[in-house]
C-alpha positions in Angstrom: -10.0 28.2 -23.8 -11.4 24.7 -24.0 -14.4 23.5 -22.2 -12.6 20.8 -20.3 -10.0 23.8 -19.6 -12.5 25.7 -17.7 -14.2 22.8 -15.6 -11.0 22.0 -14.6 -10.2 25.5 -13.9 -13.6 26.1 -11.8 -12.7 22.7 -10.0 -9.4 23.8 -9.1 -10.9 27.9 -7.7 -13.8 26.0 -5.9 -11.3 23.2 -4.0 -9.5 26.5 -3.1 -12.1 28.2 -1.9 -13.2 25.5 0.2 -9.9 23.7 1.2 -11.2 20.3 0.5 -8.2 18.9 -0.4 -7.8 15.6 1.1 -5.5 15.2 4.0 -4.5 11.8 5.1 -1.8 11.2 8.5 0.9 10.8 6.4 0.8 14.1 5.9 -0.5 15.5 8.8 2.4 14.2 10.5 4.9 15.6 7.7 3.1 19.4 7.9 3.9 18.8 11.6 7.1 17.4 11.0 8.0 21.2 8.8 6.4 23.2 11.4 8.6 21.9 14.0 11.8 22.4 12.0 12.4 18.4 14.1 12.2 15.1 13.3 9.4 12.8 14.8 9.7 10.1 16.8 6.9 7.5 17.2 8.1 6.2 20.7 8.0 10.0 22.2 4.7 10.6 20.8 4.0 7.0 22.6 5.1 8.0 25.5 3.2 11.8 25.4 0.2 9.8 24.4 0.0 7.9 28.1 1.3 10.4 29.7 -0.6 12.7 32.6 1.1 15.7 31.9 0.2 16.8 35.9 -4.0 16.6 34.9 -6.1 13.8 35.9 -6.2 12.8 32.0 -3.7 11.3 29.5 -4.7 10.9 25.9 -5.2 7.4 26.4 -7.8 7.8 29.3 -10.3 8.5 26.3 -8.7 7.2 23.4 -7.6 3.6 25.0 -4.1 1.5 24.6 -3.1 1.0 21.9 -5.5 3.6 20.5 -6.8 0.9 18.1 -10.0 -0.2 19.1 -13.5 1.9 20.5 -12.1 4.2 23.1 -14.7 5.9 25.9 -14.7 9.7 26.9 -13.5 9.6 30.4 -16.8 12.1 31.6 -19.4 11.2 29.1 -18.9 7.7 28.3 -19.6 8.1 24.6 -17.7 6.1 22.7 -15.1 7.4 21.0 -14.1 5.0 17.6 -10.2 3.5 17.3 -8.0 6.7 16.7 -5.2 4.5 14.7 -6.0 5.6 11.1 -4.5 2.0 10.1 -8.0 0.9 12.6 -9.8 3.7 11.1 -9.5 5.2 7.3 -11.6 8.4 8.4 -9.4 9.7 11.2 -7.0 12.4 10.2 -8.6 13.2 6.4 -10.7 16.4 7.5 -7.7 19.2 8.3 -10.5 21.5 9.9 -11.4 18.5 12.6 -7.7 17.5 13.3 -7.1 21.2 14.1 -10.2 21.4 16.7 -9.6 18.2 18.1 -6.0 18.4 19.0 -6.6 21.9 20.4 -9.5 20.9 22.3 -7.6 17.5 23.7 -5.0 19.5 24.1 -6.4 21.4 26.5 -8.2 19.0 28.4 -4.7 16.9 29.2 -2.3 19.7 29.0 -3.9 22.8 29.7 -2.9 24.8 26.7 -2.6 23.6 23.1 0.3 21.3 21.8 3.3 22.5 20.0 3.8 21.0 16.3 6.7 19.2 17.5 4.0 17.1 20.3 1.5 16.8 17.3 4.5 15.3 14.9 5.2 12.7 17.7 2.1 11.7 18.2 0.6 11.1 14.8 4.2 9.0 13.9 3.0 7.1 16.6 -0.6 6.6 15.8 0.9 5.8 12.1 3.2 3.6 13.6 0.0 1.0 14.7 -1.1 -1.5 11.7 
């Protein structure tokens, strides 16, 4: 086995290891899309996004409307930078802090964790802002 064969082995076993693959929304939203076994619709996710859902918070009491400038946490008032990832190349690239995040929004508007089908809709929405 070649050299070069090996690093790129040992590159390939480490990126495993340490799932650092890089996610981007497009993605995101087509992992969501499989989960779901449905199609995603940016003007549902829209409309889950500024919706209540019965709690005193929607998703846009934090993340602003559109969600493509610096939002404000509704009890904190830290600032919370544009969630659009057309406003914002970082959002939606770290799998591990999409996964916390929408769990623990989730749960702050909803009470309880959003399906994939929810999570589909809203990132073809927040793709759908350029």
């Amino acid at each position: 086995m070649t050299n070069m064969k090996k690093l790129y082995l040992a590159l390939i076993s480490i990126c495993l290891a340490t799932n650092v693959w890089a996610m981007d929304p497009i993605s995101l939203e087509k992992q969501y899309v499989e989960a779901s076994k449905q199609p995603s619709l940016a003007a549902r996710g829209e409309k889950f996004f500024t919706s209540k859902h019965g709690k005193e918070w929607s998703c846009a009491t934090c993340h602003g409307m559109p969600p493509t400038k610096d939002g404000k946490h509704a009890s904190t008032d830290k600032v919370i930078s544009p969630l659009a990832p057309a406003y914002n190349n970082k959002r939606f690239t770290d799998e591990a802090k999409v996964n916390k995040w929408f769990k623990r929004n989730c749960n702050d508007v909803l009470n309880r964790e959003c399906s994939a089908l929810e999570k589909a809709d809203v990132m073809a929405y927040l793709n759908s802002l350029k």
